[in-house]
PyMOL Python script that loads the backbone (N, CA, C, O; Angstrom):
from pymol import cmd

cmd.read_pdbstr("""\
ATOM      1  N   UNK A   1       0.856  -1.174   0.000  1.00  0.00           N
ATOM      2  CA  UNK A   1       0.000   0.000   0.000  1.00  0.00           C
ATOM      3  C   UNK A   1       0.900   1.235   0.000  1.00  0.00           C
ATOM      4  O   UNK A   1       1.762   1.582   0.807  1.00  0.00           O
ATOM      5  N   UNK A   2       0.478   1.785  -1.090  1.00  0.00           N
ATOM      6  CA  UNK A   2       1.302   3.773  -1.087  1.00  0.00           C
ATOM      7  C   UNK A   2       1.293   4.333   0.436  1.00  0.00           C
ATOM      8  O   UNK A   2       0.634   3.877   1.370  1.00  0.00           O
ATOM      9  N   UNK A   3       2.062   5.282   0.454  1.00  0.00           N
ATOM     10  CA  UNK A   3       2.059   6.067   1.777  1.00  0.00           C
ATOM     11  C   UNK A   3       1.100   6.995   0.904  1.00  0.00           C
ATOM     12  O   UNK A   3       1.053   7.138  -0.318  1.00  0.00           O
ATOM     13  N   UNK A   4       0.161   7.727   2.185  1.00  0.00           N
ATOM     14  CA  UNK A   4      -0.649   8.456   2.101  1.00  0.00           C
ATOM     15  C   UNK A   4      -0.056  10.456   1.515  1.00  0.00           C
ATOM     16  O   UNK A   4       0.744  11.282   1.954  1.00  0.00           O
ATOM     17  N   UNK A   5      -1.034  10.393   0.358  1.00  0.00           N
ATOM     18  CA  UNK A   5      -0.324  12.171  -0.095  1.00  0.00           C
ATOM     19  C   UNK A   5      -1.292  13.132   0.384  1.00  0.00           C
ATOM     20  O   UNK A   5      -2.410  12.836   0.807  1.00  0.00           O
ATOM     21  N   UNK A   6      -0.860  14.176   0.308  1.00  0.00           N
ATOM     22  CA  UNK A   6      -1.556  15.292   0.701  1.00  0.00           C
ATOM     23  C   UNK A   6      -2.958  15.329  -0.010  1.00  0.00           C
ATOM     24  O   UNK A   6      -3.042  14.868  -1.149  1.00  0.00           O
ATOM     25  N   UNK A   7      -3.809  15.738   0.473  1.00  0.00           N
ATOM     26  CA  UNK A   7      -5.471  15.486   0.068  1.00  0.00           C
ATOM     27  C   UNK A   7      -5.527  16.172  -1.145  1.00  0.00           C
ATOM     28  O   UNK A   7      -6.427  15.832  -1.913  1.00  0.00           O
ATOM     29  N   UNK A   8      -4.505  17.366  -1.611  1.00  0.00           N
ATOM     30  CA  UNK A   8      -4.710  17.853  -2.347  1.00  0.00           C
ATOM     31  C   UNK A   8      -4.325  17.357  -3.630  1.00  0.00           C
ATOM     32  O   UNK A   8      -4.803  17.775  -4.685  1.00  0.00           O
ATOM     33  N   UNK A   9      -3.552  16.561  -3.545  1.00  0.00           N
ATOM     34  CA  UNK A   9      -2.906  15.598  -4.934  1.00  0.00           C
ATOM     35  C   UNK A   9      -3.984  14.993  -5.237  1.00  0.00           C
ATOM     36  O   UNK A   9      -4.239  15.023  -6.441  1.00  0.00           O
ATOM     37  N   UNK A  10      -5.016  14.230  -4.318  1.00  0.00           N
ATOM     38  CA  UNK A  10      -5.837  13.505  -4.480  1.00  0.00           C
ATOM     39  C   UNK A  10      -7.050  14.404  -4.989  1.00  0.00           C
ATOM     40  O   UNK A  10      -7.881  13.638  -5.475  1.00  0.00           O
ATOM     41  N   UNK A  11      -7.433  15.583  -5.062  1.00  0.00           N
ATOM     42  CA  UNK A  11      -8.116  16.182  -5.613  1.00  0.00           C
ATOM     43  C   UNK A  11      -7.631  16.514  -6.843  1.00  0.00           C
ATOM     44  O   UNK A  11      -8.360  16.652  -7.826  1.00  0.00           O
ATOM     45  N   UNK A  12      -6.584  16.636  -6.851  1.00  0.00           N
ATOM     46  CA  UNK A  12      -5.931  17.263  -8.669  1.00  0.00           C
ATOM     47  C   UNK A  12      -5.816  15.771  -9.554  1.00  0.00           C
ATOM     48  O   UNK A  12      -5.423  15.788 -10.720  1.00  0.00           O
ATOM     49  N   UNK A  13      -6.162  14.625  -8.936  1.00  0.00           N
ATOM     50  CA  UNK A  13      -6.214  13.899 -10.054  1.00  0.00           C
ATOM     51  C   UNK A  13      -7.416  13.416  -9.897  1.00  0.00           C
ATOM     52  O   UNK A  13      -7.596  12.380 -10.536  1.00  0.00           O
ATOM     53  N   UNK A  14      -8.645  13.922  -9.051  1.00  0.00           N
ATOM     54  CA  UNK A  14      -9.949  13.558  -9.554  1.00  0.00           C
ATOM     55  C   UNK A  14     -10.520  14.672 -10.624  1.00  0.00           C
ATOM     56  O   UNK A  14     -11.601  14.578 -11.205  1.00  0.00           O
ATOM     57  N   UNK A  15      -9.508  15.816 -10.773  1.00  0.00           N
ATOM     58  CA  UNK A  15     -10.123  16.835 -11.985  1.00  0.00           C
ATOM     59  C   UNK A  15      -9.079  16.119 -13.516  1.00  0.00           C
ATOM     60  O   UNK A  15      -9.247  16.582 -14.645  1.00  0.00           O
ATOM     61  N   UNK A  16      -8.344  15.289 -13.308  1.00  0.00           N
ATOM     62  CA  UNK A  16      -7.013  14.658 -14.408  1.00  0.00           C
ATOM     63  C   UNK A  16      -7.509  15.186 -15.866  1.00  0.00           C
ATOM     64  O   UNK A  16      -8.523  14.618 -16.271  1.00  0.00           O
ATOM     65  N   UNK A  17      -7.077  15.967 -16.533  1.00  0.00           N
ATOM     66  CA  UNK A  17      -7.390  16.210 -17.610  1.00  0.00           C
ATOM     67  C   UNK A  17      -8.234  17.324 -18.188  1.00  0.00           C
ATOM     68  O   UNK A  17      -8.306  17.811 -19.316  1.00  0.00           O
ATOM     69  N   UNK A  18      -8.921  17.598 -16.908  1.00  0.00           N
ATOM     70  CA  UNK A  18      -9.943  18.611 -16.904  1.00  0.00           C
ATOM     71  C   UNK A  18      -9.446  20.260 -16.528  1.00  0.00           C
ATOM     72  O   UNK A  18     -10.177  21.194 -16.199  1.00  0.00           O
ATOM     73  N   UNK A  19      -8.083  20.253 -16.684  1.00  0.00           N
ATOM     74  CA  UNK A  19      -7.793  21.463 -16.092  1.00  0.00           C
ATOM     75  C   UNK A  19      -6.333  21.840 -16.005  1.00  0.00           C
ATOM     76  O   UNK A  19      -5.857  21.016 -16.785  1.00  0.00           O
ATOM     77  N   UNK A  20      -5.753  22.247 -15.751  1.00  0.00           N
ATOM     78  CA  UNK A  20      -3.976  22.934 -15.770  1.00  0.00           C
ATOM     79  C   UNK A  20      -3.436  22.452 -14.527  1.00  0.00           C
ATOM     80  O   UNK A  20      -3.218  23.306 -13.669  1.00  0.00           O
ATOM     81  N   UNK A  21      -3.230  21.497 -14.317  1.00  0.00           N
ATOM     82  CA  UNK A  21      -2.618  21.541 -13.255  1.00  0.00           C
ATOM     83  C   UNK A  21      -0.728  21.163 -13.281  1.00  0.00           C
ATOM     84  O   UNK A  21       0.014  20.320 -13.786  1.00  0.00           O
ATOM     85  N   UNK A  22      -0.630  22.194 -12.535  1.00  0.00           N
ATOM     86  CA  UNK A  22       1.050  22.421 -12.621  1.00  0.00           C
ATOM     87  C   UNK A  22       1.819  22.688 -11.311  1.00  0.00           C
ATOM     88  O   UNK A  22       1.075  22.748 -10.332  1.00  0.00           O
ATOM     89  N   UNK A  23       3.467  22.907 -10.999  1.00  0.00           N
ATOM     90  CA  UNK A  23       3.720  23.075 -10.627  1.00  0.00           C
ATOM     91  C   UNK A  23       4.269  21.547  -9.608  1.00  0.00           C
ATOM     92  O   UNK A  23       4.845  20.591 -10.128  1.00  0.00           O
ATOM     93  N   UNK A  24       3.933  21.634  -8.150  1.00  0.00           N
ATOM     94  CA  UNK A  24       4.746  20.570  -7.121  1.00  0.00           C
ATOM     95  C   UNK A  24       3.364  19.670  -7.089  1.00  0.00           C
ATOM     96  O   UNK A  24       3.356  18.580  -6.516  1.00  0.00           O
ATOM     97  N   UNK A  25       2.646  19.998  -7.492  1.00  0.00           N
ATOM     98  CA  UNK A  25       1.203  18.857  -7.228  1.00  0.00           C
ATOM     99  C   UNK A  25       1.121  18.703  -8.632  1.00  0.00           C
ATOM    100  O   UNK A  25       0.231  17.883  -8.856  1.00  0.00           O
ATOM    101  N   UNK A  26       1.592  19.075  -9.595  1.00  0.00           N
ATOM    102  CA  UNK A  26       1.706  18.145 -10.932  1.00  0.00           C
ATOM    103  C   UNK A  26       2.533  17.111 -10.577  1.00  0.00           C
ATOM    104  O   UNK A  26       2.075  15.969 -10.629  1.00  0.00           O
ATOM    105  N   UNK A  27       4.189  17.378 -10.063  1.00  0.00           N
ATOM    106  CA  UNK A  27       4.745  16.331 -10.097  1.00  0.00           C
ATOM    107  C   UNK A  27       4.490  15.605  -9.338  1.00  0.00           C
ATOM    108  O   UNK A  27       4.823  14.457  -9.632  1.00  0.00           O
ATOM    109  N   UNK A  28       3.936  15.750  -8.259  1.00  0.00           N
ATOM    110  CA  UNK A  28       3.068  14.796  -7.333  1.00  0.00           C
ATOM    111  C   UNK A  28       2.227  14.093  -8.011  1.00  0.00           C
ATOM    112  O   UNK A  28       2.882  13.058  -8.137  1.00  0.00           O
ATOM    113  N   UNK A  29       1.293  13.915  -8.515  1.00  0.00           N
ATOM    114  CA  UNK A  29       0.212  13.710  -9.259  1.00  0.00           C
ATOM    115  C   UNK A  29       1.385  12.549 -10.340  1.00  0.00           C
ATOM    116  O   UNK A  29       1.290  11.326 -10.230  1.00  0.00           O
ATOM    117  N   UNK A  30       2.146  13.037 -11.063  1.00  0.00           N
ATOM    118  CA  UNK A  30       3.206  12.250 -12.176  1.00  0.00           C
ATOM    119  C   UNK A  30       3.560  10.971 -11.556  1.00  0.00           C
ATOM    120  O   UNK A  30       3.586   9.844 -12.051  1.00  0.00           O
ATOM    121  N   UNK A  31       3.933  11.538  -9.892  1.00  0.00           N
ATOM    122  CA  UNK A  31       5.090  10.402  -9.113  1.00  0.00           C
ATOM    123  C   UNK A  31       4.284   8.977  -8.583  1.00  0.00           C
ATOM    124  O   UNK A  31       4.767   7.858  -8.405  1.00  0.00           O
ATOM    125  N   UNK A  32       2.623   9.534  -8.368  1.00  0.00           N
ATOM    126  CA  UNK A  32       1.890   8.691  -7.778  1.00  0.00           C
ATOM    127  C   UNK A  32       1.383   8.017  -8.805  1.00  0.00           C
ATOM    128  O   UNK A  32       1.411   6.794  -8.667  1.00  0.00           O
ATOM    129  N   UNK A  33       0.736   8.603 -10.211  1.00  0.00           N
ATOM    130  CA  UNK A  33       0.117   7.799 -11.410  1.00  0.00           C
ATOM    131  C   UNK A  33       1.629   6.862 -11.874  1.00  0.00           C
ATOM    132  O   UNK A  33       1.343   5.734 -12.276  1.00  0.00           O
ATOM    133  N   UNK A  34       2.807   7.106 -11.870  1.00  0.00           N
ATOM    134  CA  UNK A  34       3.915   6.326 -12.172  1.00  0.00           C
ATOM    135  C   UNK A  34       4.020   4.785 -11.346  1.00  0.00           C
ATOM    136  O   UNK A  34       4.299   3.651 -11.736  1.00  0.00           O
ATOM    137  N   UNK A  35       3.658   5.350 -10.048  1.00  0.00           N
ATOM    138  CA  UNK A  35       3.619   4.340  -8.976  1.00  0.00           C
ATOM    139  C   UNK A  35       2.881   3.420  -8.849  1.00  0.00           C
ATOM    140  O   UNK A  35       3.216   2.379  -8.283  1.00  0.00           O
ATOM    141  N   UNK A  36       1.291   3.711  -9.546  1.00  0.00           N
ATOM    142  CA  UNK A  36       0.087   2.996  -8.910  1.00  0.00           C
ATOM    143  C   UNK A  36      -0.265   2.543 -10.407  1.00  0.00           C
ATOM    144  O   UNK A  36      -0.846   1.476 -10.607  1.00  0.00           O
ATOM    145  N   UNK A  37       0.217   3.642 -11.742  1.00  0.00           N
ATOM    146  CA  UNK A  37      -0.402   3.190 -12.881  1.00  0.00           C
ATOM    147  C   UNK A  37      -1.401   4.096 -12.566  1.00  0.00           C
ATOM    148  O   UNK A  37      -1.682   4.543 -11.454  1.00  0.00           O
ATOM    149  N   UNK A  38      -1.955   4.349 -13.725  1.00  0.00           N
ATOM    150  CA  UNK A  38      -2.893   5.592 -14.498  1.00  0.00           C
ATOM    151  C   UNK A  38      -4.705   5.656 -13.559  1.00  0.00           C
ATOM    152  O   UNK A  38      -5.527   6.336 -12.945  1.00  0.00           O
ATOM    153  N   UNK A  39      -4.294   4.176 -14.196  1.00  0.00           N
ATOM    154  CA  UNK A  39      -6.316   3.684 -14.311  1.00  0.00           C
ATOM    155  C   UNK A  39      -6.268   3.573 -12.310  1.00  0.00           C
ATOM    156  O   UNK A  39      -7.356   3.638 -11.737  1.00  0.00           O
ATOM    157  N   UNK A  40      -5.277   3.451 -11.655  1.00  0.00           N
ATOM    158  CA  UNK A  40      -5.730   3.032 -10.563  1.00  0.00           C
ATOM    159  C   UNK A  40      -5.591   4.070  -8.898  1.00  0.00           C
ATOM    160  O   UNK A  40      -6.132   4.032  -7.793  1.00  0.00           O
ATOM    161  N   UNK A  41      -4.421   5.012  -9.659  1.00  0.00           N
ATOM    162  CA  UNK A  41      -4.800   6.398  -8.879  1.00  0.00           C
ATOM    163  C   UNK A  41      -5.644   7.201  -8.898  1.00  0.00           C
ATOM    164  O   UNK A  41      -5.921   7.925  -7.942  1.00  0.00           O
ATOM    165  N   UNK A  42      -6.454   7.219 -10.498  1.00  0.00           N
ATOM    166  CA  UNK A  42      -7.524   8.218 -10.947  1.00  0.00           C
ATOM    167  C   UNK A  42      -8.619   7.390 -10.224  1.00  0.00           C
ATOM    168  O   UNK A  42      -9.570   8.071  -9.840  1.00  0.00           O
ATOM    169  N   UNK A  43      -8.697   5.744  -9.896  1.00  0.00           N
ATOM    170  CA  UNK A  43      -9.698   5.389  -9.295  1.00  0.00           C
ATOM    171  C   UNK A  43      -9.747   5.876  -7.730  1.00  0.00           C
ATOM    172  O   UNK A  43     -10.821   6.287  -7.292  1.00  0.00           O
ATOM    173  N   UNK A  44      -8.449   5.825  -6.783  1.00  0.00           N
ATOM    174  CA  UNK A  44      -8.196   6.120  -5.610  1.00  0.00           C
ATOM    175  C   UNK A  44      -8.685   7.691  -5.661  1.00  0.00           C
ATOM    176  O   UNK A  44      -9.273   7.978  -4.618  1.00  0.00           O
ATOM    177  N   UNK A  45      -8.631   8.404  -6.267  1.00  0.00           N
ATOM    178  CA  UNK A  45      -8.670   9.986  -6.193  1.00  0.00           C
ATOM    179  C   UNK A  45     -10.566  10.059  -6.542  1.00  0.00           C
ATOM    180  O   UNK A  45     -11.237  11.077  -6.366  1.00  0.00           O
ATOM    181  N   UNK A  46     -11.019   8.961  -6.963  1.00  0.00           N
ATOM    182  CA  UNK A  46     -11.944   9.399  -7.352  1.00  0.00           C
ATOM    183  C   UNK A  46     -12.935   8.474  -5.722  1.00  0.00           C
ATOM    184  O   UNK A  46     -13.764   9.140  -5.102  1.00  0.00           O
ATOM    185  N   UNK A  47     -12.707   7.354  -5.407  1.00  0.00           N
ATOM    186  CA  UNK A  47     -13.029   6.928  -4.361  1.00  0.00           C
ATOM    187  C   UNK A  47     -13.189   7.703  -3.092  1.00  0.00           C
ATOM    188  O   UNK A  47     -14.257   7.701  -2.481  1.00  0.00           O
ATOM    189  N   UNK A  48     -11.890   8.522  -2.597  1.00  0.00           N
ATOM    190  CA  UNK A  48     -11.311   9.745  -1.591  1.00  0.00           C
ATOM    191  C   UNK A  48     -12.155  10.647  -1.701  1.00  0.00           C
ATOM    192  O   UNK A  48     -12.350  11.053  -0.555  1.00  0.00           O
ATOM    193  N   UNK A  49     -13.023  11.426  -2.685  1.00  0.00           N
ATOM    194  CA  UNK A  49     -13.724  11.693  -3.227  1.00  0.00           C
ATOM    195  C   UNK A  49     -15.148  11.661  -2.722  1.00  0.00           C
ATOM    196  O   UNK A  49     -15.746  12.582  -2.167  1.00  0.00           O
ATOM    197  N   UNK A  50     -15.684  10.204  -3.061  1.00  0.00           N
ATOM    198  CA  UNK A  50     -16.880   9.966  -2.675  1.00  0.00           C
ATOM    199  C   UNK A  50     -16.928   9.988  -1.040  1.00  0.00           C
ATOM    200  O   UNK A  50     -17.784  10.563  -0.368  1.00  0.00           O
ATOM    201  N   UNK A  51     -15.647   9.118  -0.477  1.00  0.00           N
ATOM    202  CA  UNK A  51     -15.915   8.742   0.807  1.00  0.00           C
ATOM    203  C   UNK A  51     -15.320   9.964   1.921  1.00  0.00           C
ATOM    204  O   UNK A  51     -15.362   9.842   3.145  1.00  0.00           O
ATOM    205  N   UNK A  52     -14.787  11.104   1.211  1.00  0.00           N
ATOM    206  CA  UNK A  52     -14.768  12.128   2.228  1.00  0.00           C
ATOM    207  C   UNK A  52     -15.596  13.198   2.213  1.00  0.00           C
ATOM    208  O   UNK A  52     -16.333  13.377   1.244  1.00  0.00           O
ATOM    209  N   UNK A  53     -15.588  14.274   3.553  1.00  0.00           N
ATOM    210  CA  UNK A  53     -16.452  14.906   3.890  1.00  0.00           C
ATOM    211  C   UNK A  53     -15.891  16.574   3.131  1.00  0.00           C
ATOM    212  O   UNK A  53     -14.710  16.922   3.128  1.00  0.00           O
ATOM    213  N   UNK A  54     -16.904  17.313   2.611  1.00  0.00           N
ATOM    214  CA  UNK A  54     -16.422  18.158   1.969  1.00  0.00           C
ATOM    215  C   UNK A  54     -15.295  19.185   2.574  1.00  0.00           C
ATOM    216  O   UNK A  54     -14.600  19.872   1.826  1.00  0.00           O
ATOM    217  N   UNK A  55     -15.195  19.216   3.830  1.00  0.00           N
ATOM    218  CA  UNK A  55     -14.381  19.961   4.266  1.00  0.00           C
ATOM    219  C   UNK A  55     -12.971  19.433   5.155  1.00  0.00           C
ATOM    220  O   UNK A  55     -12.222  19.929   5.997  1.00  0.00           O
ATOM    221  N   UNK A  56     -13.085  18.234   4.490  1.00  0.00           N
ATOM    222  CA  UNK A  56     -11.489  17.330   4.757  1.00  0.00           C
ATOM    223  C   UNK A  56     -10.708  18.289   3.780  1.00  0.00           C
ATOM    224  O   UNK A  56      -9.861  18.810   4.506  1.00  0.00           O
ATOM    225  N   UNK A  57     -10.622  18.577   3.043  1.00  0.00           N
ATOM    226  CA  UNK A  57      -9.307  19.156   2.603  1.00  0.00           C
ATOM    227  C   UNK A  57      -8.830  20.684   3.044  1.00  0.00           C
ATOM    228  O   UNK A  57      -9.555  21.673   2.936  1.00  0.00           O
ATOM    229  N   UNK A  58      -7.568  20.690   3.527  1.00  0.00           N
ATOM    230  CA  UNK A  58      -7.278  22.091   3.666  1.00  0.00           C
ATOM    231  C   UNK A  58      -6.451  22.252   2.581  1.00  0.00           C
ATOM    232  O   UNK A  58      -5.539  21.571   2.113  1.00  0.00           O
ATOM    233  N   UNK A  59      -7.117  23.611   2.190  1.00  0.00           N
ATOM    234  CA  UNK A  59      -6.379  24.053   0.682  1.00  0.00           C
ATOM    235  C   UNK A  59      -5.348  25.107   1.159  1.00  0.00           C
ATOM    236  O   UNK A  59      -5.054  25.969   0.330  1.00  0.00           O
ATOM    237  N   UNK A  60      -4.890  25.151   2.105  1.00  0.00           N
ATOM    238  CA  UNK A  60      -3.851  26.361   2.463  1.00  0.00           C
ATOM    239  C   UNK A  60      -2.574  25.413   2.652  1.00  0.00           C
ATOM    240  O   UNK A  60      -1.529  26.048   2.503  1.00  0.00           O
ATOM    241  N   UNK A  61      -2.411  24.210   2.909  1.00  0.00           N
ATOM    242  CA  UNK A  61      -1.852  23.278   3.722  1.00  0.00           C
ATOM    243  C   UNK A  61      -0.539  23.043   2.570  1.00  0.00           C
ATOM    244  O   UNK A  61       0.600  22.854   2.997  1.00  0.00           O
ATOM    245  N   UNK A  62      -0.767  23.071   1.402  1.00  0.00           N
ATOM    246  CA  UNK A  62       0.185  23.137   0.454  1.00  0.00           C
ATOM    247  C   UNK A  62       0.719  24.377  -0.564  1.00  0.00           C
ATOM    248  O   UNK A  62       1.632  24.170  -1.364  1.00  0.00           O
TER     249      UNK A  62
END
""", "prot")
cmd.dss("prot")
cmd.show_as("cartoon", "prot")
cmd.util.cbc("prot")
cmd.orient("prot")
């Protein structure tokens, strides 16, 4: 099992494709789809997603 990333990686690859995302949470986003494979981080990001509460993420935190 991956070590756990910042909530916010996990939000930038439930938007994957849909948007610009750049910078240290792009390569985040690169390091983890490299790791897990494509089809199965976009599933984790999209799971994290359903099963958290809208105000689990702090967006200042990164």
């Amino acid at each position: 099992m991956p070590g756990f990333e910042h909530p916010e990686i996990y939000r930038a690859l439930d938007g994957w494709g849909h948007g610009a995302i750049t910078g240290k949470i792009r390569e985040a986003c690169e390091r983890l789809i490299a790791a897990l494979g494509e089809e199965r981080a976009l599933r984790l990001a999209t799971d994290l997603r359903v099963t958290s509460p809208k105000d689990w993420i702090n967006r200042s935190a990164l």
